[in-house]
ZAVO-532887 format. One line per field, with one value per residue (C-alpha): residue number from 1; chain; residue in three letters; x negated, y, z negated. Coordinates in steps of 0.02 Angstrom, whole numbers, always signed. Example, Ala and Ser with C-alpha at 12.3 -4.5 7.8 and 13.67 -1.06 7.14 Angstrom:
n c(1_2) $
chain c(A_A) $
res c(ALA_SER) $
u c(-615_-684) $
v c(-225_-53) $
w c(-390_-357) $
END
This chain:
n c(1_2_3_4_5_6_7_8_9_10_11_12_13_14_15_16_17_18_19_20_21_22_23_24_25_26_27_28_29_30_31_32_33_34_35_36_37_38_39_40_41_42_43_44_45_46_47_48_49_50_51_52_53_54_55_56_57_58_59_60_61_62_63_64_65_66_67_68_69_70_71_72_73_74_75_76_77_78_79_80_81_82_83_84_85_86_87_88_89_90_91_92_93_94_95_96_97_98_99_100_101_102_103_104_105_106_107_108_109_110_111_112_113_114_115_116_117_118_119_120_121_122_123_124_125_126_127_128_129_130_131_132_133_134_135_136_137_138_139_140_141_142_143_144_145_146_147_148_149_150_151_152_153_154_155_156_157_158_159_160_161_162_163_164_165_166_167_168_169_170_171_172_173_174_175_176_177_178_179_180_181_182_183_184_185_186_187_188_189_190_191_192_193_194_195_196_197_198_199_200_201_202_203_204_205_206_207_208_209_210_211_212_213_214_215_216_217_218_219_220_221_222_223_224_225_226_227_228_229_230_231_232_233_234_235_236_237_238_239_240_241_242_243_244_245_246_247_248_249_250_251_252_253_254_255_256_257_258_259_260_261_262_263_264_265_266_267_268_269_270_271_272_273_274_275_276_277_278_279_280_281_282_283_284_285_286_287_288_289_290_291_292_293_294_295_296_297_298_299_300_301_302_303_304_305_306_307_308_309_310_311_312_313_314_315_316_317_318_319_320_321_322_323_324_325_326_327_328_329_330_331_332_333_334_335_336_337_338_339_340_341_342_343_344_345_346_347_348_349_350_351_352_353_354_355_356_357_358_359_360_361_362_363_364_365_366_367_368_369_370_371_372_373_374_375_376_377_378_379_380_381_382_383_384_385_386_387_388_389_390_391_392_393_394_395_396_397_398_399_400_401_402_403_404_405_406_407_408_409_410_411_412_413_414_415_416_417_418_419_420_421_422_423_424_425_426_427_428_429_430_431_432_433_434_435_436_437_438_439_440_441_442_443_444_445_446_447_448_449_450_451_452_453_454_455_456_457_458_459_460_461_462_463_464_465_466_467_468_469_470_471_472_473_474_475_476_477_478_479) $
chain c(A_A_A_A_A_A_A_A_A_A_A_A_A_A_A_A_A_A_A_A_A_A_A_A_A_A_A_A_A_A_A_A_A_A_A_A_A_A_A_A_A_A_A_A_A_A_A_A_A_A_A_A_A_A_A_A_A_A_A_A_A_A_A_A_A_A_A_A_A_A_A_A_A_A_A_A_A_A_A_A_A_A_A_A_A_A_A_A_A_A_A_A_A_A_A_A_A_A_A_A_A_A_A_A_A_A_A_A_A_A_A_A_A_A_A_A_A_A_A_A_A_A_A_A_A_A_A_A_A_A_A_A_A_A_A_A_A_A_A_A_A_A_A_A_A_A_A_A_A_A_A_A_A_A_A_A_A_A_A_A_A_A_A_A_A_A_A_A_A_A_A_A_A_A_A_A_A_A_A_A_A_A_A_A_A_A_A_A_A_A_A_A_A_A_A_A_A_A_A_A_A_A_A_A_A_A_A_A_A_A_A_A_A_A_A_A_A_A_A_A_A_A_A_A_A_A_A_A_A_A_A_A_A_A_A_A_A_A_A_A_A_A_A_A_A_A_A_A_A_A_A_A_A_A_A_A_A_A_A_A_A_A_A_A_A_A_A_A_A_A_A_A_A_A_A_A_A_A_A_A_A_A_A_A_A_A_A_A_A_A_A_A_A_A_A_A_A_A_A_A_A_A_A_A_A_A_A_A_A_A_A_A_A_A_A_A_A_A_A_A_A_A_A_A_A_A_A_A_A_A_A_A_A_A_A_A_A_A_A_A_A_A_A_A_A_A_A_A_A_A_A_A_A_A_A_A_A_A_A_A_A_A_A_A_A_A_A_A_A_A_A_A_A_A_A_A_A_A_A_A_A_A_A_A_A_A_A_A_A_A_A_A_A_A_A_A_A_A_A_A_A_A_A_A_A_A_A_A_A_A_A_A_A_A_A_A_A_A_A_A_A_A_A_A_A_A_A_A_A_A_A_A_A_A_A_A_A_A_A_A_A_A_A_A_A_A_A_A_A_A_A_A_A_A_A_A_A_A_A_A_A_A_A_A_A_A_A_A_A_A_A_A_A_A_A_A_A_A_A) $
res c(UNK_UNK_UNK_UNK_UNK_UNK_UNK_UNK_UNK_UNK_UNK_UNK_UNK_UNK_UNK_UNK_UNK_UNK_UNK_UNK_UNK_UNK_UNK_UNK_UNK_UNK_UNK_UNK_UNK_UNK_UNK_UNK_UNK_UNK_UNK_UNK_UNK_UNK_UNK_UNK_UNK_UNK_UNK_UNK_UNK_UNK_UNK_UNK_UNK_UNK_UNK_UNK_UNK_UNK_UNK_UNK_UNK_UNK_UNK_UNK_UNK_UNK_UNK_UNK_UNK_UNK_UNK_UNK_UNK_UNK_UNK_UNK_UNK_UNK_UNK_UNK_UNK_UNK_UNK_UNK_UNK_UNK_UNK_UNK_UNK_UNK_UNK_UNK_UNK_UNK_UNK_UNK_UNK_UNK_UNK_UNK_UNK_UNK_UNK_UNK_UNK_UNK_UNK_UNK_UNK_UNK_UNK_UNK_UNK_UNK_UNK_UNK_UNK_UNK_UNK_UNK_UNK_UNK_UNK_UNK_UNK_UNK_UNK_UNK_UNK_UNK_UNK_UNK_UNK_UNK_UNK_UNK_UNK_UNK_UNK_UNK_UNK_UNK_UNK_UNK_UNK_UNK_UNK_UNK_UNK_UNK_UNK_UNK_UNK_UNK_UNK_UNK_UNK_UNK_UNK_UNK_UNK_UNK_UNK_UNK_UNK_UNK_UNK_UNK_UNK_UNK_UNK_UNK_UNK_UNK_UNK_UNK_UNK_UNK_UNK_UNK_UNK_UNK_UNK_UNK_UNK_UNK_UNK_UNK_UNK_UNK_UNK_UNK_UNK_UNK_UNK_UNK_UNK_UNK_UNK_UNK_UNK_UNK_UNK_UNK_UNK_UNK_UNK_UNK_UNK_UNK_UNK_UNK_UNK_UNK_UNK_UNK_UNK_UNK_UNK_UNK_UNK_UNK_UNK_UNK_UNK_UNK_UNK_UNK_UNK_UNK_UNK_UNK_UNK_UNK_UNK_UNK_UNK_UNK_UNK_UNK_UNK_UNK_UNK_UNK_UNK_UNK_UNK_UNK_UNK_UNK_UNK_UNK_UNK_UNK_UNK_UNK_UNK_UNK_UNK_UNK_UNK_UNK_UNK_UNK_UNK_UNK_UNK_UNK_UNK_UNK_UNK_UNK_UNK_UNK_UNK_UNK_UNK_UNK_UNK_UNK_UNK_UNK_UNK_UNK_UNK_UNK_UNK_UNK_UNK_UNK_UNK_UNK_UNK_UNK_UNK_UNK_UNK_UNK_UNK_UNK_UNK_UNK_UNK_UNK_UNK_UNK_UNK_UNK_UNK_UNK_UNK_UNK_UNK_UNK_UNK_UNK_UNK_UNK_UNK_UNK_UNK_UNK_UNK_UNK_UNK_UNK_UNK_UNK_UNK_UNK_UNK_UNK_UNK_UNK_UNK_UNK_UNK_UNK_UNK_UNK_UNK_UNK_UNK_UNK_UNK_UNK_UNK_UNK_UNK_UNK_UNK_UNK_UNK_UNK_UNK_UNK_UNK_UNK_UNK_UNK_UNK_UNK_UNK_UNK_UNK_UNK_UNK_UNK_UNK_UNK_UNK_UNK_UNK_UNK_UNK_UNK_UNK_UNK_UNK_UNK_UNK_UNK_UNK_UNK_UNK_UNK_UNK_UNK_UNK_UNK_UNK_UNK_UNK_UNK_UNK_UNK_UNK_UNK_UNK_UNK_UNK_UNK_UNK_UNK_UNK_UNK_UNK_UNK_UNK_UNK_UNK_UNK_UNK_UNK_UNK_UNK_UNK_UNK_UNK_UNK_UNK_UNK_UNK_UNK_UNK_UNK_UNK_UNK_UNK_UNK_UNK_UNK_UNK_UNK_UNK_UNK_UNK_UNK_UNK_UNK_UNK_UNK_UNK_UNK_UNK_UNK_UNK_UNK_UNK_UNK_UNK_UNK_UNK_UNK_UNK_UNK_UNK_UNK_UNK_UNK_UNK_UNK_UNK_UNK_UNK_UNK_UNK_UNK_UNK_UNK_UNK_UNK_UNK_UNK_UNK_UNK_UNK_UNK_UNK_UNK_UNK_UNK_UNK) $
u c(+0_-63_-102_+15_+38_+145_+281_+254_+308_+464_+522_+502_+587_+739_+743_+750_+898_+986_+956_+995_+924_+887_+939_+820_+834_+700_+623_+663_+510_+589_+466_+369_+270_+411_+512_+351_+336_+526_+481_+318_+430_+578_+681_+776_+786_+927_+909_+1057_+1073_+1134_+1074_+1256_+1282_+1144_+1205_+1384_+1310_+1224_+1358_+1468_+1358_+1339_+1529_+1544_+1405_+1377_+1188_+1123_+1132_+978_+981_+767_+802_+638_+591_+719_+809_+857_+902_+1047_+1083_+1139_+1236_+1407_+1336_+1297_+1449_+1548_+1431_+1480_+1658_+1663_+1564_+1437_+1255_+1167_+969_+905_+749_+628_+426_+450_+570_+510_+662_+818_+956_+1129_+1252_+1128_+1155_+961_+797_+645_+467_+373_+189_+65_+40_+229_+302_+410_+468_+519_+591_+704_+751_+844_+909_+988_+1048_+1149_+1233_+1286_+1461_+1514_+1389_+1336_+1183_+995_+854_+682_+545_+390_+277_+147_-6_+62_+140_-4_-103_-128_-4_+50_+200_+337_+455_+573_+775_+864_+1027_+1164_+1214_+1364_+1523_+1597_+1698_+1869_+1917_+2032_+2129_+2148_+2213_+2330_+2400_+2412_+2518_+2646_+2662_+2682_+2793_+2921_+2917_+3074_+2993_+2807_+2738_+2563_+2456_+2268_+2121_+1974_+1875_+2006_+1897_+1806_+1869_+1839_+1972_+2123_+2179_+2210_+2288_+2408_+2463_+2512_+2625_+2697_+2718_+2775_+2854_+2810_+2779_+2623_+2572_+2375_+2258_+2173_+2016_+2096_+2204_+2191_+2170_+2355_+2400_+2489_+2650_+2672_+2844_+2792_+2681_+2781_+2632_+2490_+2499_+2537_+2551_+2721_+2755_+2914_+2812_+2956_+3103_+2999_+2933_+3065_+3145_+2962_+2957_+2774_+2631_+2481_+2334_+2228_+2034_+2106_+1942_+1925_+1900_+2044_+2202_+2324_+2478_+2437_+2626_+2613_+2559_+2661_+2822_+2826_+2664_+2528_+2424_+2249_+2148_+1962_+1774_+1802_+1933_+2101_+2078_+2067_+2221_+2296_+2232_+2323_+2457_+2317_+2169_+2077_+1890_+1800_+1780_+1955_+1963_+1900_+2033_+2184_+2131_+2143_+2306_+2385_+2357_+2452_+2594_+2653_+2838_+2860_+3065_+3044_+3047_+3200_+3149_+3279_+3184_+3287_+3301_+3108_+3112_+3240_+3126_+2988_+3078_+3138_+2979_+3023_+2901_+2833_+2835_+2706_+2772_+2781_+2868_+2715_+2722_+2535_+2608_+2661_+2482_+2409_+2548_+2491_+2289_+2346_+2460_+2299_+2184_+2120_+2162_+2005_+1973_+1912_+1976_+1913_+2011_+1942_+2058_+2170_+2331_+2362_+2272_+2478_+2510_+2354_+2384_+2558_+2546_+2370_+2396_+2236_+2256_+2101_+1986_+1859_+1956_+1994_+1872_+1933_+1851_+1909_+1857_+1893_+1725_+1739_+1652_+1672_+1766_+1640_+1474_+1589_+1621_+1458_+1401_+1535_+1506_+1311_+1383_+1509_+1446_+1568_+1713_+1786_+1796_+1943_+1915_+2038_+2009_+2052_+1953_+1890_+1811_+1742_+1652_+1576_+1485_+1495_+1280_+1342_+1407_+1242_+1196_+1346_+1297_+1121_+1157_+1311_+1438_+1600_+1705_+1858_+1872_+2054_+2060_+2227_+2250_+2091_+2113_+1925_+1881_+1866_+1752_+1632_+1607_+1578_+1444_+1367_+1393_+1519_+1674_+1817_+2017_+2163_+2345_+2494_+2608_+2651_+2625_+2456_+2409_+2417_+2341_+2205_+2177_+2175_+2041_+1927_+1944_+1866_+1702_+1531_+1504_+1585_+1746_+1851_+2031_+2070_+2270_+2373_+2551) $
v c(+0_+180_+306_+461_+562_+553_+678_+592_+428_+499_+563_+407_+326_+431_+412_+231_+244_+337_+520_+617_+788_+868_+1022_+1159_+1354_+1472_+1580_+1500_+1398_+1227_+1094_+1152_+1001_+880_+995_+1012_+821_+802_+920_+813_+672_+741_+733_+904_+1034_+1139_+1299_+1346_+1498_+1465_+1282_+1215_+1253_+1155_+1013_+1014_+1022_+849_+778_+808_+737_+569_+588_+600_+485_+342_+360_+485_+665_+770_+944_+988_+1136_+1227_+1234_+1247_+1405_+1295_+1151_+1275_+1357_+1184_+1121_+1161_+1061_+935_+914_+909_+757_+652_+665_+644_+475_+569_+470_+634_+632_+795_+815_+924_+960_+1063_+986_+816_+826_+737_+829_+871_+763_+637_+439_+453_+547_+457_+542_+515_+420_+405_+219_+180_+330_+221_+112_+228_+343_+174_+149_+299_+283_+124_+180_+320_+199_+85_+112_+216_+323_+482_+605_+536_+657_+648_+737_+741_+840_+962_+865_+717_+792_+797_+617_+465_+370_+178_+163_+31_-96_-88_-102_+66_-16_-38_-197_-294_-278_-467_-556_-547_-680_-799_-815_-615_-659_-768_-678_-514_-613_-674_-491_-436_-582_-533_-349_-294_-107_-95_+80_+104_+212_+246_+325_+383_+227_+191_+302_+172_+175_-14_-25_+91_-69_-156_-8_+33_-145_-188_-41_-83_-270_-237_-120_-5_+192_+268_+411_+458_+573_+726_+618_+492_+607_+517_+333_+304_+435_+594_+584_+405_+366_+263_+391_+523_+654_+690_+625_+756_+903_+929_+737_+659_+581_+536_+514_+367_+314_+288_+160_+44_-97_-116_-4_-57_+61_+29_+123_+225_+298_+366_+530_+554_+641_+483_+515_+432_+388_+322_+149_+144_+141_-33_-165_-96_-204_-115_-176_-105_-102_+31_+28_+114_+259_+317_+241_+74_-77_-142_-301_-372_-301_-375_-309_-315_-224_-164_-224_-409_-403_-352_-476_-611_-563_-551_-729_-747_-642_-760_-759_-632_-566_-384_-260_-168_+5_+101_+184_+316_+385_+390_+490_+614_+615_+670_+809_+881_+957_+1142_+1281_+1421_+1577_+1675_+1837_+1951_+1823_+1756_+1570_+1497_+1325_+1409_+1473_+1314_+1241_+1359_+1323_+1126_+1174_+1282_+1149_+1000_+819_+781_+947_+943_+1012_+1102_+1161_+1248_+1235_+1382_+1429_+1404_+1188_+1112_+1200_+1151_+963_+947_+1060_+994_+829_+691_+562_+479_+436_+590_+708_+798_+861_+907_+906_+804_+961_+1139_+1178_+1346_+1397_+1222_+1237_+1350_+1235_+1067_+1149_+1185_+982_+928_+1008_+934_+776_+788_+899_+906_+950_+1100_+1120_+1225_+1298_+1343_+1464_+1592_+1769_+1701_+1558_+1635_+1769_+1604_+1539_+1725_+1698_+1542_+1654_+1673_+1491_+1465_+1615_+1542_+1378_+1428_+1316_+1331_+1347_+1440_+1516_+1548_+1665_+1673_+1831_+1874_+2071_+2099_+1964_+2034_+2175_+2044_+1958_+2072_+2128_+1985_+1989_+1867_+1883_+1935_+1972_+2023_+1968_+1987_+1881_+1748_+1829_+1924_+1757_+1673_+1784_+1804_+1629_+1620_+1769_+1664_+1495_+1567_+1631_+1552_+1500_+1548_+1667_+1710_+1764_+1853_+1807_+1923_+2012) $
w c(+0_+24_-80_-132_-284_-384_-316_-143_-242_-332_-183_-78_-209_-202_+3_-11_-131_-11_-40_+105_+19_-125_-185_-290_-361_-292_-406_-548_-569_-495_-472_-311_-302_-298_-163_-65_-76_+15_+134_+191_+204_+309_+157_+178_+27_+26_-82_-217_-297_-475_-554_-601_-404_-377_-470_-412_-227_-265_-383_-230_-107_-209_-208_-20_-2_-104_-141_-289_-267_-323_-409_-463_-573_-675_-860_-999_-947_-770_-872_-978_-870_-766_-912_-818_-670_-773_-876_-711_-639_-806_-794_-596_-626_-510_-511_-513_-538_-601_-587_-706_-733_-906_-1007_-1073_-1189_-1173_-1066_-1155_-1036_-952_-965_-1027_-974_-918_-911_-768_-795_-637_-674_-681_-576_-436_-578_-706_-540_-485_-665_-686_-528_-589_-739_-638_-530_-664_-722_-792_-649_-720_-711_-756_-798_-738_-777_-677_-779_-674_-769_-649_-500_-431_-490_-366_-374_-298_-206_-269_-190_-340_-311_-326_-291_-411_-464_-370_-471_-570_-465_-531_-670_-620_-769_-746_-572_-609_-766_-639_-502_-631_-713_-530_-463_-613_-622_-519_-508_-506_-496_-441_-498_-423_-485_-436_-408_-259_-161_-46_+108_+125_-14_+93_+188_+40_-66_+61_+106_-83_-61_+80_+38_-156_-89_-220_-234_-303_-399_-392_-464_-416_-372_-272_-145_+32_-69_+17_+152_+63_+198_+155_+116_-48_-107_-217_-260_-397_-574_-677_-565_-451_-451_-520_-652_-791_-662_-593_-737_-822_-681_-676_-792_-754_-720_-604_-641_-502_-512_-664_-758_-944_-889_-800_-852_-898_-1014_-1172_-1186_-1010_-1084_-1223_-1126_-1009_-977_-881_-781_-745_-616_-563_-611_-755_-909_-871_-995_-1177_-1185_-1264_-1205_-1059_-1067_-916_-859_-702_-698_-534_-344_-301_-145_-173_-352_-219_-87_-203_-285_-114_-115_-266_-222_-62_-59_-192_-191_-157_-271_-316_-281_-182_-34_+5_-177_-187_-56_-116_-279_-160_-80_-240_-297_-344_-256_-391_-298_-359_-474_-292_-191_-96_-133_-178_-81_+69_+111_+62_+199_+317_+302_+320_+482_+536_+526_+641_+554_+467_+371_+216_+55_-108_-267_-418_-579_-625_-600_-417_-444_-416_-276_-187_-243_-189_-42_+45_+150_+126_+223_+201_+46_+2_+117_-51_-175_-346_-520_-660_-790_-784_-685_-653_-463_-419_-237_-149_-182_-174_+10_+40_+13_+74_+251_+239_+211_+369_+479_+587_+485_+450_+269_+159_-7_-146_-288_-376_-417_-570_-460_-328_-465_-537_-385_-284_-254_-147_-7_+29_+41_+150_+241_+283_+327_+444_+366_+444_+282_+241_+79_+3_-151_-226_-332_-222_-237_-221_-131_+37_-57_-142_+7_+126_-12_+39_+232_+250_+354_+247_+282_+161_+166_+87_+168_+259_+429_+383_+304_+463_+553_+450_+457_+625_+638_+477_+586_+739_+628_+660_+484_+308_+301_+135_+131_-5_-37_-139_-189) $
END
């Protein structure tokens, strides 16, 4: 094997993991050796503005893309200041590596911190990354200290691959095709590990086969199509959560996680059946749980469910239960769901979407239309200036989608430097700022295209004018 240092080693680690690029903070004392390494080796470094950015750029392309995203932030300052980054990649599940030369201490958040040696470097590198990718995934510091960065170093062979989920039990199988063969009115409801898009087959033909309808969660928009018939909306935001609920005499959780948003009394009411490679929640434990890869789990209880009676949902009522979500005009009559409407109508199939919490978060989720896994990006915490970084990864992940962002002004205040990083690399993304009085102000501060509107008609329009920009555009939406 040939000789490196060791920031040519970590780095070659992380590209045979899987790391399409990493993402650093200029000026802020990030570790230049390590980005000068991934430059060397074709590994691309994409410059943030604010650390959390950083770290929500990479959480979001490990989202997108399977493989570990990497934030390199500098000494402690970088590390607190990326503590909202960081907070966000735990309770996405996000295997985020962070990676440090100044801060041998352990990192507020992270699964564990591992300190880089020149005589172990690839090892210790490929541990961490393992430790990320095991569930729960979650964010791994590393620091490469700048006594090493520099040292000779040996290359390694070492697996930076997760391990292969348990096959399902198949006492847990069985026990789930009797709960299933009996209940009259299953309701599914899907989570966030029901993101794979190897696992949408197999989602959408238990629904159709039960039949069945399904509520899902922020994080799992586009798991079923959003205009399917059988699926009635987001848990907890415009859905008809109780009316539904309280028909189903058993509850499938399929890919719920802990860190999603689950009505404690949800599991208290009728049997729940959870079925996926994470428990269903902070919740009681389930009547049957069925631990394994989604996709294998509902593969093998379709074998179990052969000449299953239907269920005894009444289709046409589930769909009247769909339509009956009530729109919230906003307090001047502009409704926040009409504009998300019109961005959706504006928009090629395939677009991309982006919410921030706040006020206008239901509209967005019952209004935007994901019809396939990862089409939606939404935080599972209140991360504040999510939307506008989440857009900008999401459009280096898919390059050739156009990419929609929702927020709000206190949002877009919170990740404002990031108009310049979507200014320099060109990405075609559309910001929406509800409440957005000064949007078009701030923006154009920063030399981005910016429009105003007021209504439905000026909202359009302006939308059609922020489309046809070469590169980032906000909107700044108001009464």
């Amino acid at each position: 094997m040939s000789r490196a240092t060791v920031s040519d080693v970590v780095v070659d680690t992380l590209a045979r993991a899987g790391v399409p690029r990493i993402f650093g903070v200029p000026g802020t004392g990030a570790p230049l050796a390590l980005l000068d390494a991934a430059r060397a080796a074709g590994v691309p470094v994409v410059l943030a503005y604010g650390e959390s950015a950083a770290c929500v750029m990479a959480a979001v392309t490990a989202e997108l893309g399977g493989a570990p995203g990497v934030a390199s932030v500098g000494a402690s300052a970088g590390v607190v200041a990326a503590a909202a980054g960081i907070a966000h990649a735990l309770l996405d599940r996000s295997p985020l590596v962070l990676l440090t030369d100044r801060h041998p201490r352990e990192v507020l958040g992270c699964k564990a911190s591992v300190v880089v040696e020149a005589a172990s470097a690839a090892e210790r590198v490929a541990e961490a990354i393992g430790v990320a990718l095991a569930a729960p995934r979650g964010p791994v510091h590393v620091e490469v200290p700048e006594a090493v960065a520099g040292r000779p170093a040996e290359r390694g062979t070492a697996s930076c691959r997760a391990d292969a989920p348990p096959a399902p039990d198949p006492g847990a199988l069985d026990e789930a095709g009797r709960l299933l063969a009996r209940a009259a009115r299953p309701l599914l409801v899907l989570g966030q590990h029901c993101r794979a898009a190897a696992d949408a087959p197999w989602l959408r033909a238990l629904a159709e086969a039960l039949p069945a309808p399904a509520l899902v969660t922020a994080k799992a928009k586009g798991a079923l199509p959003d205009p399917h018939p059988l699926v009635l909306g987001v848990l907890g935001g415009e859905a008809p959560d109780d009316r539904v609920l309280a028909r189903a005499d058993l509850i499938v959780a399929i890919g719920l996680d802990a860190a999603e948003p689950v009505p404690r009394a949800w599991w208290t009411r009728v049997p729940v059946l959870a079925v996926g490679p994470a428990p269903a929640g902070d919740a009681p434990p389930p009547f049957c749980e069925v631990v394994g890869a989604i996709g294998l789990a509902l593969e093998e209880l379709a074998l179990r469910l052969a000449g299953r009676p239907r269920a005894d949902w009444d289709v046409a009522e589930l769909d009247r239960l769909k339509r009956a979500r009530p729109l919230t005009a906003a307090p001047a009559g502009l409704a926040p769901e009409r504009v998300v409407r019109l961005a959706r109508e504006a928009t090629e199939a395939g677009t991309l979407a982006a919410v921030d919490a706040g006020a206008h978060w239901d509209a967005v989720m019952g209004a935007w239309q994901a019809v396939t896994p990862g089409e939606f990006l939404a935080p599972n915490g209140a991360t504040r200036g999510f939307a506008l970084p989440a857009a900008i990864a999401a459009h280096l992940e898919r390059p050739a989608r156009r990419v929609v962002a929702f927020t709000d002004a206190a949002g877009l205040l919170a990740a404002a430097p990031e108009l310049e990083t979507a200014k320099r690399l060109a990405a075609p993304i559309v910001l929406i700022v509800f409440g957005g009085a000064d949007a078009v102000r701030l923006a154009q501060g920063f030399g981005v295209a910016a429009y105003a509107a007021d209504s439905e008609p000026a909202v359009a329009q302006a939308l059609s004018r922020a489309l046809g920009v070469r590169g980032p555009a906000v909107l700044g939406v108001f009464a």
